[in-house]
N, C-alpha and C positions, 0 to 999 in steps of 0.2 A: 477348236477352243478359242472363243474371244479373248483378245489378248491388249491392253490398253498400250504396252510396250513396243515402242519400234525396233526394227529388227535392223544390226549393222551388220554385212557381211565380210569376213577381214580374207582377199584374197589374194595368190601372187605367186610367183617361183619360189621351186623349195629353196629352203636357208635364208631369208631374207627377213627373219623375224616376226613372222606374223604370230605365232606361239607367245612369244615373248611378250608382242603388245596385248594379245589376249587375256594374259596371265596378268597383265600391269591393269586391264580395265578390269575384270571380275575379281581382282584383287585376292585370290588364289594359284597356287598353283597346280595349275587345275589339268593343262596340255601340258604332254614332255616336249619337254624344248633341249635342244642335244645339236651339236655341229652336223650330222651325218643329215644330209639331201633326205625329205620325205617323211621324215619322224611321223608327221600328223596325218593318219589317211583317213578317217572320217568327219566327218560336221561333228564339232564340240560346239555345243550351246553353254553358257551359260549368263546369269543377268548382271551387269553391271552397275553399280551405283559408285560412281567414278564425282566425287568431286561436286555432288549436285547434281550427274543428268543418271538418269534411271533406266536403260535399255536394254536388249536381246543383244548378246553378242554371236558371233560365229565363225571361230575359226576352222578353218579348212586344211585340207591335204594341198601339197603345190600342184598348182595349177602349171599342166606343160601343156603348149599348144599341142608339140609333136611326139605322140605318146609311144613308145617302142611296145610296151607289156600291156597285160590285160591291167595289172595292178594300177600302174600309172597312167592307163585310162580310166580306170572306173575314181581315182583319187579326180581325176581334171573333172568326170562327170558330177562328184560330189561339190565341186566346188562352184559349176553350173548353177547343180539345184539349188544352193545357196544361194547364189543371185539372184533365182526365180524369186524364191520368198523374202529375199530384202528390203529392204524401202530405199539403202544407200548401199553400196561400197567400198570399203576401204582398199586401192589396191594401191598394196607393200610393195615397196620397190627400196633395193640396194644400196647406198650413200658409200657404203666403203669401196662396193664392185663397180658401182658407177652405172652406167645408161648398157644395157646389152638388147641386140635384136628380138631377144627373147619376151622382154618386156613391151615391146613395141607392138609384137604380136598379139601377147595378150590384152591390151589394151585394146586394139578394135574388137577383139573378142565381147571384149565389158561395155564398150559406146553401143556395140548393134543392142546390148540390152536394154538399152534408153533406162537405165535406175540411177539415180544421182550418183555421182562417183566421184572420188576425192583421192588426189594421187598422191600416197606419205611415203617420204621419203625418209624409210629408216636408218640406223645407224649414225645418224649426224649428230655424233656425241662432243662436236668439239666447233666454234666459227669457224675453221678451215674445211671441214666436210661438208659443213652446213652451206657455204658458199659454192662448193664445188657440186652441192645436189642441184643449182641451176639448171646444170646441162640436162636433166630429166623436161625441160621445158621446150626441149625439141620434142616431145607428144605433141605438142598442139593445144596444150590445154593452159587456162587463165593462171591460174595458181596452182602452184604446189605446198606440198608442207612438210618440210623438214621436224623429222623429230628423233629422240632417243628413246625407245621403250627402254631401254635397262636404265639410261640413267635420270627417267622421266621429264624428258626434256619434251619441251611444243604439243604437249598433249592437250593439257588444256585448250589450247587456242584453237586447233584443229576439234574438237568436239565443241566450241562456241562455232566456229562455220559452220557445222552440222548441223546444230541447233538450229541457226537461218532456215537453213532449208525443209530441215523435216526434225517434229518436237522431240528429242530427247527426253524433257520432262515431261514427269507423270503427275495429275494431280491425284493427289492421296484418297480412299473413302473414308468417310467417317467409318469408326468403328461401332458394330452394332452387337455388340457382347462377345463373351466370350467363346461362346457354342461358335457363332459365324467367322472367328477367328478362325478355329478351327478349321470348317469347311472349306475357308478361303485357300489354304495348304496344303498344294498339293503334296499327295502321299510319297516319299519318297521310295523308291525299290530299286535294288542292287541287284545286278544278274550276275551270278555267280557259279562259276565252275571250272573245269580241267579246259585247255584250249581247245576250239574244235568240238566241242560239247554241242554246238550249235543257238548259242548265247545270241548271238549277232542275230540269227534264224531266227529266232523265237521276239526279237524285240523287233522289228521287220514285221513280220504276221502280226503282232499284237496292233503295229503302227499301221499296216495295209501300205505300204511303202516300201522301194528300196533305201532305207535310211539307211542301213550299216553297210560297208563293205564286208562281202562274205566272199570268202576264197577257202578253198582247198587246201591255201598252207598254214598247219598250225598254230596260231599266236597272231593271228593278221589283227585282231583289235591289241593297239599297244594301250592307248589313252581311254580312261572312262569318260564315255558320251554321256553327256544327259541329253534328253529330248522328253520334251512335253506334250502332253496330248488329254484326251478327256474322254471318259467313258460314264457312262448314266450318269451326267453332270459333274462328275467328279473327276478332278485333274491331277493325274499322277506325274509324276517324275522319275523315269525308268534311265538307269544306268546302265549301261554296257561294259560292266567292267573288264577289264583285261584276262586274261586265262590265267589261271594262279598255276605256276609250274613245281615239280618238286625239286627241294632247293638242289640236289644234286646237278639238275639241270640247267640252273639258271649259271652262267656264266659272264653275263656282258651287263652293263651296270645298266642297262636299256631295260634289262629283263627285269633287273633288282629292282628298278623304280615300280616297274608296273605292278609288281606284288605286292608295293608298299601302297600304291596307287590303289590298287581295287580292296585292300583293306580300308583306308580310307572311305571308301564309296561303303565299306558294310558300317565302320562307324556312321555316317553321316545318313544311313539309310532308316528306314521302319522296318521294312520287310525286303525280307532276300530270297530271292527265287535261287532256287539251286538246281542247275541246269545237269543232267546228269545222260550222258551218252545210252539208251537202254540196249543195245548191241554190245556195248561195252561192260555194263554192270557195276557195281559199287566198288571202287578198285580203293586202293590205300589215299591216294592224293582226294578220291572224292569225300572218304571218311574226312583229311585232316581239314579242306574247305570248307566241309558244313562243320568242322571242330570250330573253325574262326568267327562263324557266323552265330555259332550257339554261345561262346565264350563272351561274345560281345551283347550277349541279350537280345538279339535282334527274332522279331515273328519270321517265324521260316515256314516258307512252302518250298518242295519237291517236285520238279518236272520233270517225268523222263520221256525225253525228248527221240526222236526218230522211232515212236513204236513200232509204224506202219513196217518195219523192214526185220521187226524181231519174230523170230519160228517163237508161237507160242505153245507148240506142244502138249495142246491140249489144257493147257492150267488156266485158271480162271484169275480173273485179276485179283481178287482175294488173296488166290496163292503166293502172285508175285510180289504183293503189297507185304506179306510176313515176311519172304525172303528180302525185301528191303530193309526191311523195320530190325532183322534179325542182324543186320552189320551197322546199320544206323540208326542201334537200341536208344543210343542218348539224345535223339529228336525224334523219339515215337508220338512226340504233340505234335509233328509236323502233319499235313495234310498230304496225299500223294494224287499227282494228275498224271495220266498216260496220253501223251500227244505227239502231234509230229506237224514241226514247224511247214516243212513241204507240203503235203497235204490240207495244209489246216485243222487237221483231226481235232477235237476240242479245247481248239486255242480260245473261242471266244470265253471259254470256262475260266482261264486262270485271272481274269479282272474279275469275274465275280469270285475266286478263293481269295485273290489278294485284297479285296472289300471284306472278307468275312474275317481272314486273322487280324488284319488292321482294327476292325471293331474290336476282337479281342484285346488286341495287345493296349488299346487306350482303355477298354471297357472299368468302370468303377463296381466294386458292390457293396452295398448297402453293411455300415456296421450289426446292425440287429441281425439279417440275413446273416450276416459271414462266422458269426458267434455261434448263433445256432447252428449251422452245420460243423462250426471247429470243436464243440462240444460233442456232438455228436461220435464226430470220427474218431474222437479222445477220449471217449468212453467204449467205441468199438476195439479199440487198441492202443491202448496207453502206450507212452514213452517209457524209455529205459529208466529202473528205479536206481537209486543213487545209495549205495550201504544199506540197502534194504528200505531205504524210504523213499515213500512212489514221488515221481516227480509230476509235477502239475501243472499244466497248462491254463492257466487264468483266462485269459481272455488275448482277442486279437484283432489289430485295424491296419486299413489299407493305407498304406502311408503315399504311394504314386504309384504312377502308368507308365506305359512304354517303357519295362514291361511292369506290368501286376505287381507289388511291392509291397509283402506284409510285414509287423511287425507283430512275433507272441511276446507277449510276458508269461515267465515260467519262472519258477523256484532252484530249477537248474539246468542252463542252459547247456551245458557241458554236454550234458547227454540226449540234447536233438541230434544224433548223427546225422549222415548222409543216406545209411535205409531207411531213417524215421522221415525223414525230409520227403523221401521220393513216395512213402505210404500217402503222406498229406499231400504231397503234387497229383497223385493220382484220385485221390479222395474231390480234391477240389476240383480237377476234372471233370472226375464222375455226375460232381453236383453242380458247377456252375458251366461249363464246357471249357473255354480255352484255349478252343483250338486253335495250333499253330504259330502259341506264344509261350517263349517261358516265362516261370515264374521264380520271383526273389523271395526268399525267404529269410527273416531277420531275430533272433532269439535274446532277447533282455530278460534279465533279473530283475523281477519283483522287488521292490523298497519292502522291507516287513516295517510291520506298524512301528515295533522298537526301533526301528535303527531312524527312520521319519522322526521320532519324537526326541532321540536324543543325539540327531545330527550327525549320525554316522552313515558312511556310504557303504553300502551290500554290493 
């Protein structure tokens, strides 16, 4: 994907606040930032618009030269490949802990990559730290930069050096309506599921990359990645969100963040892929996740993922598609894909579902159009009547998108229930399709002519 934005890479020993500056340029908080060594084990992208300069940020997992575990190798490698695709480096380094071997080491590590590289010395929340970050000047390098990410201290001045070397600022395009606004934004999608669902898998395959650390231990995505990429022209923005645990489980305030973290990611998303273990089956916690995702309006697709490894016993996918639909009745507009991350099994397929419900979930329809068939299904099977008198549905318009948003006028709204509600969701289905998005439904009371003419409200 051409990307007019330069890419910073932020990397360095765990604890030494690389999180924290990340959070201070994308101006979210967006990495968990937490005292404990390691918090951040994958590449978190996101874009910062800091003050005037406009760039690709990239926090990483700590970088240890000397890595004991698989985990705290594949963390050092992720912060590798982040140097690969940088333009600069930012490598964080300690002001309260001071100068350590460790540091030393990494740093010829970042020289052999020949990428500009900018040694900030964080934590120098006060002129006594800030003079004491000096001693970081036994590297060997011209300048350093003291700064404080939490109490945004020397940032500015260090992204004006950057600037020298490699452009921060973007220039803007004209805008060329409103359609091309549109196409310009990328689609945002939330991966959502139980830990170990194989979330991390699946957004890997779809990227042809090891982008995500994948491990074997439960929960190994703490932080939602985003990572951008572009398929048939079109640039999506895939989240990795965290494993949503059942609360009983969650115990350590680590965990708690993360739940609150990848709900986040389903607000903030369009469409949520819902990652769904198929050896494992619709279990209670995968009902209440796709609950979060339907609750919030968001177009949902259904992945279940690892098929290659399930005994199909004979049943046809048909089969298996009711017995899903049959525990997760209340997103039957969702679409269902059977794949496996490992294999590839038809991964390339879920960018063309998540193109098709995204059309949905923005798609408009025509007033005239949407009348005629609201007449239609309301003459097929009227609403409930009110003391014997039938209630009447006038007419009806789409008031917005993301998702589908009507409004009826009716004579009494009281008795649109929830089974009349779900006859017209399926009706409109039937005739407009839909798939894969829900629909809002809005019931207002008609003004009657008398009450218009002598200024009374109905």
């Amino acid at each position: 994907m051409s990307n007019p934005h330069s890419i910073v890479a932020i990397v360095g020993r765990p604890n030494v606040g690389k999180s924290t500056l990340f959070n201070r340029l994308v101006g979210r908080r967006s990495a968990i930032v937490e005292k404990n060594p390691g918090v951040t084990r994958d590449r978190n992208y996101g874009i910062s618009k800091y003050h005037g300069y406009e760039f690709i940020a990239i926090d990483t997992g700590g970088f240890e030269p000397v890595a004991e575990t698989s985990l705290i190798q594949q963390m050092a490698q992720q912060a590798r490949l982040a140097v690969k695709e940088a333009d600069c480096v930012l490598f964080v380094v300690d002001a309260q802990e001071g100068f350590t071997p460790g540091d030393s080491e990494i740093f010829r590590t970042l020289v052999e990559a020949e990428t500009p590289l900018f040694v900030v010395v964080n934590k120098a929340d006060n002129p006594r730290l800030e003079e004491e970050s000096l001693d970081f000047y036994r590297l060997g390098v011209e300048t350093i930069y003291p700064i404080s990410s939490e109490h945004n201290r020397g940032i500015d001045g260090l992204l004006e050096e950057i600037d020298r070397r490699i452009p921060l600022k973007i220039t803007k395009k004209e805008d060329s309506g409103e359609e091309q606004l549109q196409l310009d934004v990328p689609i945002a999608v939330a991966v959502i599921g139980k830990p170990n669902a194989g979330k991390s898998s699946i957004v890997n395959a779809l990227l042809r990359k090891e982008r995500m650390i994948v491990d074997t231990i439960s929960g190994t995505t703490r932080d939602p990645v985003d990572s951008l990429c572009n398929y048939e022209d079109r640039d999506f923005l895939l989240v990795d969100t965290a494993g949503i645990r059942r609360r009983g489980k969650v115990s350590q305030k680590i965990e708690t963040f993360s739940i609150v973290s990848a709900l986040k990611s389903i607000e903030r998303a369009d469409v949520a892929l819902l990652i769904i273990d198929a050896e494992e089956g619709i279990t209670e916690q995968v009902m209440k996740i796709a609950g979060y995702a339907n609750e919030r309006k968001k177009s949902l697709l259904i992945v279940m993922n690892k098929w290659d490894l399930v005994k199909k016993d004979g049943k046809t996918l048909g089969q298996v598609e009711e017995e899903v639909y049959d525990r997760l009745s209340f997103i039957s507009f969702a679409p269902i894909l059977f794949v496996s991350a490992k294999t590839g099994q038809r991964v390339t397929q879920i960018f063309e579902k998540i193109l098709n419900v995204h059309e949905q979930y923005v798609r408009r329809i025509q007033t005239s159009d949407l009348n005629t068939i609201l007449q239609l299904i309301v003459n097929q099977h009227p609403p409930p009547s009110k003391s014997g008198r039938p209630t009447k549905v006038y007419y009806g318009n789409q008031v917005s998108v993301a998702p589908p948003t009507f409004v009826f006028m009716t004579n009494n709204p009281d008795k649109t229930n929830f089974a009349y509600e779900r006859y017209i969701s399926n009706q409109f289905r039937y005739h407009f399709g839909f798939e894969g998005t829900p629909l809002n439904f809005i019931w207002r009371k008609k003004k009657s002519a008398h009450s218009i003419k002598s200024g009374k409200r109905s």
